[in-house]
C-alpha positions, 0 to 999 in steps of 0.5 A, a space after each residue: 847790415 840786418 845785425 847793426 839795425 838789430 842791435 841799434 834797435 834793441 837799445 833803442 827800446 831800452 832806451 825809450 822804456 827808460 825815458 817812459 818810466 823813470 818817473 815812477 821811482 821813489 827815492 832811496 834812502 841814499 840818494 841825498 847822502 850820494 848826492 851831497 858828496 858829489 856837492 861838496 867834491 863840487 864845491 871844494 874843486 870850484 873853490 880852488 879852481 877859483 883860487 888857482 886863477 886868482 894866484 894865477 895873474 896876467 900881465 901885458 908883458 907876459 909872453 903870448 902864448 901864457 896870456 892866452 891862457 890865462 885870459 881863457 882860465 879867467 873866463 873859464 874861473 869867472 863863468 862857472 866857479 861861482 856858479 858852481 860853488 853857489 849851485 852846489 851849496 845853494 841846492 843842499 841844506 845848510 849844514 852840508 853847504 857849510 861843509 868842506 871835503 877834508 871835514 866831511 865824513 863820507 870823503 873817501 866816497 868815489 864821486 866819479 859819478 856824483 860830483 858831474 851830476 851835481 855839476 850837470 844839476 847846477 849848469 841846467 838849472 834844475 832846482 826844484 827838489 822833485 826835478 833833481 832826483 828825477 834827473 838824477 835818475 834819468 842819468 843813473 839809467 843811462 849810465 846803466 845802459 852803458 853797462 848793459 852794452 859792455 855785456 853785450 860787447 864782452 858776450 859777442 866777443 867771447 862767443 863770437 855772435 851779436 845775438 848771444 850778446 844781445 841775449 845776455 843783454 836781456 838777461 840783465 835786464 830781466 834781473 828784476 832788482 837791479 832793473 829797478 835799481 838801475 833809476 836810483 841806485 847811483 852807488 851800486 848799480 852805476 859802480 856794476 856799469 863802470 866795473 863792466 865797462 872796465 872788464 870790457 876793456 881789461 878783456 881787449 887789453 889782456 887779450 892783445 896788449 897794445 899802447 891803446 888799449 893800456 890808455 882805454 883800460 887805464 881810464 875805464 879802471 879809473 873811473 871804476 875805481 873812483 866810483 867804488 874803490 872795490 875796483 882795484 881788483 881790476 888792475 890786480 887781475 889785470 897785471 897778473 894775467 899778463 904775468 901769466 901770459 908772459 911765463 906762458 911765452 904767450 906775449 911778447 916781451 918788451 911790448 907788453 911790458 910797456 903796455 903794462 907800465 902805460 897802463 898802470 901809469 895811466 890808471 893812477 893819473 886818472 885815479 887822481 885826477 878824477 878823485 880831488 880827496 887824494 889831491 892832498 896826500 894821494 898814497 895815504 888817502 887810497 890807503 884809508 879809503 881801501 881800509 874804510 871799505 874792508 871795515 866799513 863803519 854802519 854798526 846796525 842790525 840786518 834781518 836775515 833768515 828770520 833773525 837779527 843780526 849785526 852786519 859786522 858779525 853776519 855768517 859766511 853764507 849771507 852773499 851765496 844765500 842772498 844771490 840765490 833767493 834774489 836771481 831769476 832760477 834761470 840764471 842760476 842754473 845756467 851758472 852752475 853748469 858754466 861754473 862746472 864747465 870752466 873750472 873742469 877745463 882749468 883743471 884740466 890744464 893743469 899748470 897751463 890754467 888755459 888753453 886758448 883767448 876763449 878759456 882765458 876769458 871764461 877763467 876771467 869771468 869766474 875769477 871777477 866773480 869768486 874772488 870779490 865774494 872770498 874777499 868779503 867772507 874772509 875779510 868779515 866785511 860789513 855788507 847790509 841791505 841785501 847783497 848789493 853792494 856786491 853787484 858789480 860782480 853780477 855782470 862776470 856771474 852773466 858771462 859765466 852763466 852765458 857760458 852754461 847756455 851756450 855748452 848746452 847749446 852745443 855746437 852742432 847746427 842740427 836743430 835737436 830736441 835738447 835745443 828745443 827743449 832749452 829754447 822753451 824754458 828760456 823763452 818761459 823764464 825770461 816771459 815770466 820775469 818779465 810779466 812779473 815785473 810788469 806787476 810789480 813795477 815799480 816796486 820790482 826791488 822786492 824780488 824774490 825767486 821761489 827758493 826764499 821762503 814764505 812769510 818774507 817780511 819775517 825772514 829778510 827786509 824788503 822795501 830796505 830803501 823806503 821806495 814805496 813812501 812815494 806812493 804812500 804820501 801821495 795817496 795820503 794827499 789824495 784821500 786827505 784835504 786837510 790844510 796841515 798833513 801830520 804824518 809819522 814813521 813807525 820803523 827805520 824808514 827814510 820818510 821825510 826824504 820822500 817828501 822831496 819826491 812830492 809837488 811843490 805845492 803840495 809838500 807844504 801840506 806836509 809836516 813829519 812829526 814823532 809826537 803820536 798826539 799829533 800825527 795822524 798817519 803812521 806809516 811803516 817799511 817794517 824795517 828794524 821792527 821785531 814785532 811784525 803783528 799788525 793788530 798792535 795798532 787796533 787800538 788807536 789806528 785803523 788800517 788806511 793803506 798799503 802797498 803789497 807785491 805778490 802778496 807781501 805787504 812792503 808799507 802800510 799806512 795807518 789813520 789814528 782814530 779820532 777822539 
């Protein structure tokens, strides 16, 4: 009982820290992009939905049964259809309203998560901009929470001990990055809590191939799937594992040959049924959405190691440095000797590959974690901002890491110096993390561990996203009365889209401007800008603000001097 009140209150607390602070966020650059790819998946599925019950007709003479049905639809078509077809292009701008799914260019977009929470937006009635995004980043942390628990499902049954679970919990919560992006990252963040769900589900499915399972692992991977398609590798590693178990005479024939065909039968079901792109022509559609992913077309430069570089021509170590500089020193080292353990008793095994559910799992994890970074790096993929849209990977990378803890654990009940000494250090880093995220919030998106260099802002993007514009033009309209606000970007940041995060009565205050006689503030992220040196704004600015983390500066504001 002490365990189930244990672990129920721990997500309570995670909870309620979310519900207290996921206001304070500001708004990423990609958040209107996903938002109006939800809104025209929405609006063409309302359409035709609308479509279907006017083709669909009813008749006094129908039989019962159809005339149940149809009168159900009817109502159905006449209550939400319009609603939702006029929510979702009444809450967007115009040029997207207008759009339709096989002209919009980010259609082979998974809107598994973004089309309900358009759908969810419209029903509840939030209109108000500021409203919007603020929900939206409620959900994008309850999806996240999602994940989280998935972990700590995958480590309990792994280990075999809820409070390991729960650990590895923490450790996820502790990765002061993702925790940020866990409020407004509703591509990468949210495919990383899909993907967990679905490793959960893929370890109780390999593990004991049944018909509930394949149903359970069939819906998870298809939901992942339809958030990013990155996802197949799911049912891939799904079917090869179970090949290997059945060469290994470790399953069952029959049963798991149909458990494998229930599966990828429910998989793709779902896949379609939850994507409305590949309605029109499925096999073709998948095909370009995986080939598009592969080659994805951003042709910009990254800033990386001090240098730019375009993201179709980075080097092989941009995603192995990137994780390295960005998660808690901790974590990587628990990683490498979890590596080191795991691949050592592959090797050992030879051909068998593993020997018992725990080696299986523990070669599952480093597999989910390996494979995708391979990919990419032998693919030559276009990747940018960090390494994020590799997060899904993060949960395998915990769970082998879990693995290093535990092998240096060990396994003697005994309390022993060694014990002591890792208690220590692990109470110490996760303390650490924690009060520095405690500093940084909300800004806890520009962490970096002690193996990046000093001078950050010349060697790698920081604030990519242009979180901190939120609190820049509020303390722009705190410290300025003017009836008319002019203000500007001075880099390649998202500045008008923060205005959506400002009170209505406000943001009419607002106005964005490019032409420098007119605007007054000039306010600059640094990203895309080569030239770094502050001192080339002395001679028409004088520095009026800045956000600063550790001792980076992320975003400064500039007042031009009057004439």
């Amino acid at each position: 009982m002490l365990k189930y009140a244990i672990q129920i209150l721990f997500f309570l607390v995670l909870l309620v820290v979310g519900l207290c602070i996921y206001r304070d966020y500001g708004i990423s650059s990609d958040e209107p992009f996903s938002r109006a790819n939800g809104a025209v998946t929405l609006k063409y599925v309302a359409e035709r939905f609308a479509r279907i019950y006017r083709d669909y007709g009813i008749s006094s003479d129908e039989p019962f049964s159809r005339a149940n049905e149809a009168v159900t639809l009817k109502y159905v078509a006449e209550r939400f259809a319009p609603s939702l077809i006029k929510g979702a292009a009444n809450s967007l701008p115009s040029w997207v309203a207008r759009s339709s799914l096989n002209e919009w260019p980010d259609r082979d977009y998974g809107i598994a998560f973004e089309a309900p929470a358009v759908a969810l937006e419209v029903i509840l009635g939030i209109s108000n901009q500021k409203n919007v995004y603020m929900f939206r980043h409620l959900l994008t942390f309850l999806v996240a929470l999602s994940g989280i628990f998935a972990v700590h499902r995958m480590v309990e049954r792994r280990f075999s001990d809820w409070r390991i679970g729960l650990l590895a919990a923490l450790f996820l919560v502790l990765t002061p990055r993702l925790f940020a992006e866990s409020f407004y990252n509703s591509k990468d963040v949210v495919f990383m809590a899909f993907f967990a769900i679905a490793m959960n589900t893929m370890i109780k499915f390999v593990l004991d191939p049944s018909f509930r399972s394949a149903l359970l692992h069939g819906l998870a991977s298809a939901v992942a799937i339809d958030v990013r398609i990155m996802a197949v590798i799911l049912p891939t590693a799904t079917v090869t594992i179970l090949i290997i178990r059945l060469l290994k005479r470790e399953l069952p024939i029959p049963l798991t040959c149909r458990a494998v065909a229930g599966y990828l039968a429910a998989a793709c079901i779902f896949v379609l049924m939850m994507w409305p792109w590949l309605w029109s022509d499925p096999i073709g559609n998948i095909v370009q959405a995986f080939m598009n992913m592969t080659k994805f077309r951003w042709p910009g430069e990254v800033r990386y190691m001090g240098r730019f570089v375009l993201a179709s021509d980075l080097p092989w170590h941009y995603i192995p440095v990137w994780i390295s500089i960005t998660t808690p020193l901790l974590y990587l080292g628990l990683f490498i000797v979890g590596a080191f353990n795991t691949l050592r008793n592959i090797a050992s095994r030879g051909m068998r590959l593993w020997n018992g559910d725990e080696e299986l799992q523990d070669a599952i994890f480093l597999g989910l974690f390996a494979t995708p970074i391979l990919a990419v790096i032998l693919l030559r993929s276009v990747l940018y901002d960090g390494w994020r849209q590799l997060y899904f990977i993060y949960p395998a990378f915990l769970l082998v890491a879990i693995g290093g803890w535990i092998s240096l654990w060990g396994k003697n009940l005994a309390w022993t110096i060694r014990k002591s000494v890792l208690a220590v250090i692990t109470a110490i880093s996760m303390v650490y993390t924690a009060a520095w995220m405690w500093r940084a919030h909300p800004f806890q998106n520009v962490y970096f561990n002690t193996l990046a260099w000093t001078d950050l802002r010349s060697q790698y993007e920081l604030d990519y996203w242009g979180l901190a514009n939120r609190k820049a033009l509020e303390y722009i309209l705190n410290n300025d009365k003017s009836e008319v606000v002019y203000v500007q970007a001075d880099s390649d940041t998202p500045l008008a889209t923060a205005f959506e995060m400002i009170d209505e009565q406000d943001r009419r205050r607002l106005k964005y401007s490019d032409d420098p006689n007119l605007s007054r503030y000039a306010i600059t992220n640094y990203r895309g800008v080569r030239d770094l040196d502050d001192a080339k704004y002395a001679n028409d600015y004088v520095p009026f603000y800045r956000v600063q983390v550790d001792d980076e500066v992320i975003l400064s504001v500039f007042h031009r001097k009057e004439p």
